[in-house]
Backbone as numpy.savetxt, mean C-alpha at the origin, in Angstrom:
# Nx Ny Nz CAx CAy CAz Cx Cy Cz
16.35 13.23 29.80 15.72 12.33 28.86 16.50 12.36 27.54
16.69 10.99 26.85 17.82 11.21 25.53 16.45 11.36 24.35
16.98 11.99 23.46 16.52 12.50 22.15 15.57 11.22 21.66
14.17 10.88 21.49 13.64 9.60 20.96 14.10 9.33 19.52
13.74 8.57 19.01 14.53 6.95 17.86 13.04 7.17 17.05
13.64 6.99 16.02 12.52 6.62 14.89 12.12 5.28 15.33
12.41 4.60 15.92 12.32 2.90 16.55 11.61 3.29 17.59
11.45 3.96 18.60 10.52 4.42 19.33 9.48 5.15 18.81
9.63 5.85 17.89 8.20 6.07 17.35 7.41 5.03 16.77
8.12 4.04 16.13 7.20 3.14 15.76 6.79 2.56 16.77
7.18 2.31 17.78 6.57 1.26 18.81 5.98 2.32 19.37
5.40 3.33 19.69 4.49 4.14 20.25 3.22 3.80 19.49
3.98 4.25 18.00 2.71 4.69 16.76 1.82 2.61 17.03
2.75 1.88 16.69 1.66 0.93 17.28 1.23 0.23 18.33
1.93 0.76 19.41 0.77 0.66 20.86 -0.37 1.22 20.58
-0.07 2.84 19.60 -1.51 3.65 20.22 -2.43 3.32 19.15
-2.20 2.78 17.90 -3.17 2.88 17.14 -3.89 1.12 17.82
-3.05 0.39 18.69 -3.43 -1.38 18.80 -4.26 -0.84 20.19
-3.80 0.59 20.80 -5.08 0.80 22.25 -6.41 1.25 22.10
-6.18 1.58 20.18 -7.51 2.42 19.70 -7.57 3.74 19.09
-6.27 4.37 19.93 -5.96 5.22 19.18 -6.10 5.94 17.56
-6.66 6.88 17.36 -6.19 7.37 15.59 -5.34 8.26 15.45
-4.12 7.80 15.23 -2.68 8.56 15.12 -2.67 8.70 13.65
-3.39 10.30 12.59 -2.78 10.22 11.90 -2.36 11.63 11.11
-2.27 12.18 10.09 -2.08 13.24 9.70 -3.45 13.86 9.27
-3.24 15.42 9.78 -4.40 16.23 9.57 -4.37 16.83 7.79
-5.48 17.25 6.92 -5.54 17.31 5.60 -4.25 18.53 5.58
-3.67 18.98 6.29 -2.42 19.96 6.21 -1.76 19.61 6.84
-1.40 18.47 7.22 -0.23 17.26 7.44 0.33 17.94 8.74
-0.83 17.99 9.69 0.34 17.79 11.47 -0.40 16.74 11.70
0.11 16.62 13.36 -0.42 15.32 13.97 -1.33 15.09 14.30
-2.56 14.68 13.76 -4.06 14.69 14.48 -4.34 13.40 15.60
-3.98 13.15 16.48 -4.58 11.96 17.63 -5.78 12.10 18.25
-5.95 11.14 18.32 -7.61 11.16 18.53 -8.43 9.41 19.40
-9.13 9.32 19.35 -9.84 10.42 20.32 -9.84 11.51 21.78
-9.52 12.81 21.44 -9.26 13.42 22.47 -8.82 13.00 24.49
-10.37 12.41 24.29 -10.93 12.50 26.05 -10.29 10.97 26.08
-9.06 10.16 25.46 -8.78 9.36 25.75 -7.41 9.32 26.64
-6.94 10.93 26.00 -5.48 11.10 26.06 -5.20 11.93 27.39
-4.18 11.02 28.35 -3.87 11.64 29.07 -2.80 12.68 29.62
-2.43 13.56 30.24 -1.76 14.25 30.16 0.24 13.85 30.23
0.08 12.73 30.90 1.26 12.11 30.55 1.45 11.77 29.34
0.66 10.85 28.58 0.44 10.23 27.16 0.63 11.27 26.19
-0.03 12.77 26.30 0.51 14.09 25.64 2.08 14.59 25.73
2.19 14.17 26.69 4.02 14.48 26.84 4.94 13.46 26.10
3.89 12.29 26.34 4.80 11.37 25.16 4.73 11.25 24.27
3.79 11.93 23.58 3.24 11.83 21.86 4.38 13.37 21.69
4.16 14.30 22.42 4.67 15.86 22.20 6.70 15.31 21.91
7.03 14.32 23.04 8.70 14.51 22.59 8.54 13.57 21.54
7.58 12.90 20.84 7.79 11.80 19.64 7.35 12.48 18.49
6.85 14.07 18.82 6.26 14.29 17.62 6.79 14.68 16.55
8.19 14.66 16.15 9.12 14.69 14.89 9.01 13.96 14.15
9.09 12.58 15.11 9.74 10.78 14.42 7.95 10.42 13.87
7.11 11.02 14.67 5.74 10.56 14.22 5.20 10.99 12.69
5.51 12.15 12.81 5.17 12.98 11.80 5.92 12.45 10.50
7.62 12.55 10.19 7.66 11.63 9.56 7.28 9.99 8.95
6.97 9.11 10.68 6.66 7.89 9.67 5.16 7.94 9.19
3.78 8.93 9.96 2.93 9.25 8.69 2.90 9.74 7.92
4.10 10.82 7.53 4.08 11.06 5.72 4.63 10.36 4.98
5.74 9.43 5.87 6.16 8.11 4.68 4.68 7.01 4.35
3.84 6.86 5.53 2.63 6.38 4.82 1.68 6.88 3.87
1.51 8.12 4.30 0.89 8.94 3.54 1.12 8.80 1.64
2.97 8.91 1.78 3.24 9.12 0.54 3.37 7.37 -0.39
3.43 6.67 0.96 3.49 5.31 0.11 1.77 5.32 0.02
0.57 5.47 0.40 -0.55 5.24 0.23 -0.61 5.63 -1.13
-0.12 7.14 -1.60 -0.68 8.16 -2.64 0.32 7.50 -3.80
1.49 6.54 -3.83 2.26 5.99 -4.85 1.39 4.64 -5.32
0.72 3.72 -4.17 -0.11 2.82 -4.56 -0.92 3.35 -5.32
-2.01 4.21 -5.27 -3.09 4.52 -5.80 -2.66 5.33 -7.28
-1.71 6.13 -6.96 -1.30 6.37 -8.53 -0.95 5.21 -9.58
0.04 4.11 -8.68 0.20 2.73 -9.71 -1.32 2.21 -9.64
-2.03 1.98 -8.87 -3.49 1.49 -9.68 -4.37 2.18 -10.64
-3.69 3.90 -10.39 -4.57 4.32 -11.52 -3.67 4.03 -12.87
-2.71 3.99 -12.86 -1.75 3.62 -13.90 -2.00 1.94 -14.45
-2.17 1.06 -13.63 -2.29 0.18 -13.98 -3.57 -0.56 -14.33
-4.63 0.55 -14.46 -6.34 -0.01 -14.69 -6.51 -0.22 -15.64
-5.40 0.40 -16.83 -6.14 0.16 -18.14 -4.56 -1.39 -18.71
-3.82 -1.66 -17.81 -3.09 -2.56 -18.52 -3.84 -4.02 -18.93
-3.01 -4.43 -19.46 -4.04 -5.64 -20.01 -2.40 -6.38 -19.92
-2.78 -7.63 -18.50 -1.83 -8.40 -18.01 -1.82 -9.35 -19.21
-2.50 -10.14 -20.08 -2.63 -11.01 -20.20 -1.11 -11.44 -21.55
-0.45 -12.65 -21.31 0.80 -12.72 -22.06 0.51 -12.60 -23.63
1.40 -12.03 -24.12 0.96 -11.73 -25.74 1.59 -13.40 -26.47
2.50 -14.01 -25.70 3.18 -15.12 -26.02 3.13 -16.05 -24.85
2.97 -17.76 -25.37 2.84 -18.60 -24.69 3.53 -19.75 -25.14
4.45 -20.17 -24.83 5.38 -21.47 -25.44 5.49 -21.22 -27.22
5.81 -20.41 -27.48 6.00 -20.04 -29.04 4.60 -19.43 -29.88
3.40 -19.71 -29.17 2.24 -19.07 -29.87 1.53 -18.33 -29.26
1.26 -17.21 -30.49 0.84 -16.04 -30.54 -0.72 -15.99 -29.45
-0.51 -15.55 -28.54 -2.15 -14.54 -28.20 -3.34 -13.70 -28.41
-2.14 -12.92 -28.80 -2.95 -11.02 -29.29 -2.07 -11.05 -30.63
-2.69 -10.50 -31.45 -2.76 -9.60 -32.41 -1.74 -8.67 -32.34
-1.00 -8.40 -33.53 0.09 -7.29 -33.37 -0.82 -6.12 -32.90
-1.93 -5.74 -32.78 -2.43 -4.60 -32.65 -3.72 -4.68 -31.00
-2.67 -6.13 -30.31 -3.20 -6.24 -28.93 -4.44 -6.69 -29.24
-5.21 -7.12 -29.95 -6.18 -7.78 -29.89 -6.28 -9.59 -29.32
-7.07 -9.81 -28.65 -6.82 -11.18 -28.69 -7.40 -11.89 -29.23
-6.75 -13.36 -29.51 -7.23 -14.25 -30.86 -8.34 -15.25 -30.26
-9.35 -14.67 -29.61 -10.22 -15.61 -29.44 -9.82 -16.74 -27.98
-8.73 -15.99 -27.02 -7.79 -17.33 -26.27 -8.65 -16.31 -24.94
-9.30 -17.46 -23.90 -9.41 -16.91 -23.23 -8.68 -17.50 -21.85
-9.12 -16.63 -20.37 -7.97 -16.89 -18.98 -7.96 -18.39 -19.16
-9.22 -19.05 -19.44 -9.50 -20.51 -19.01 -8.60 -21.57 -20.08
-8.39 -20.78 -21.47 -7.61 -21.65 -22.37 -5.96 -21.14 -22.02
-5.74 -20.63 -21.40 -3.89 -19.82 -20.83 -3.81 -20.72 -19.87
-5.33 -20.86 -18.85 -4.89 -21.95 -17.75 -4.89 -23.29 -17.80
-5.23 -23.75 -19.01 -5.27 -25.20 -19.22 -4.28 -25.62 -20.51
-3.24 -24.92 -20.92 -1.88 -24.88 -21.42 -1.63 -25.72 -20.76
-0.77 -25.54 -19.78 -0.19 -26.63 -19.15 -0.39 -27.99 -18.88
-2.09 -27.82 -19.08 -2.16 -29.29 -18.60 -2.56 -29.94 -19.89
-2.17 -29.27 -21.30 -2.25 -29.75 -22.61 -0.71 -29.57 -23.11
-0.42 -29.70 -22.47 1.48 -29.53 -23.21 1.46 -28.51 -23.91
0.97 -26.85 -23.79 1.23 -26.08 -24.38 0.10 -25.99 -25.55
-0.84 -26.76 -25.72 -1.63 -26.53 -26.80 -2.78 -25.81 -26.66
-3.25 -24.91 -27.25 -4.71 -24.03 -27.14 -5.53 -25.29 -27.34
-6.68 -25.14 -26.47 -7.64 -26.20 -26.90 -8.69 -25.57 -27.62
């Protein structure tokens, strides 16, 4: 048997999670699959030679899950809204805004740029 492919783990990892499978990492990061009494003893031999390539692509999820949630905690307190709009002011040098709200930013455009 040749050495399995990170390309074969992915196409395992989503057969088994699309048969029902829960292929994922245990809170001390091995391979938890589940539900048990589903898995057969062949299907164990094939999860067992994939279980390198597996393990890596759930801690690359793992770690892309835990980078999202840090940028949303990072990004809860931003305040999207443009400080500038076709040459006039929004906010306040001190981020306050001048009374302009989403509904007067979205109807710019259809006033040639003018606050209504």
């Amino acid at each position: 048997m040749s050495t399995p492919t990170i390309s074969e783990a992915h196409l395992l990892l989503t057969a088994m999670r699309s048969a029902g499978y829960r292929v994922r990492l245990n809170p001390v990061g091995d391979l938890s699959v589940g539900p048990a009494a589903m898995i057969s003893d062949f299907e164990r031999a094939i999860i067992a030679d994939h279980r390198d390539n597996l393990l890596k692509i759930l801690q690359g999820e793992r770690n892309a899950s835990e980078m999202l949630a840090a940028l949303r905690i990072e990004c809860a307190d931003f305040d999207a809204r443009p400080k500038m709009y076709r040459g006039k002011r929004l906010v306040t040098e001190t981020g306050l805004a001048i009374g302009v709200t989403q509904a007067d930013i979205d109807a710019m455009d259809r006033k040639n740029g003018e606050i209504a």
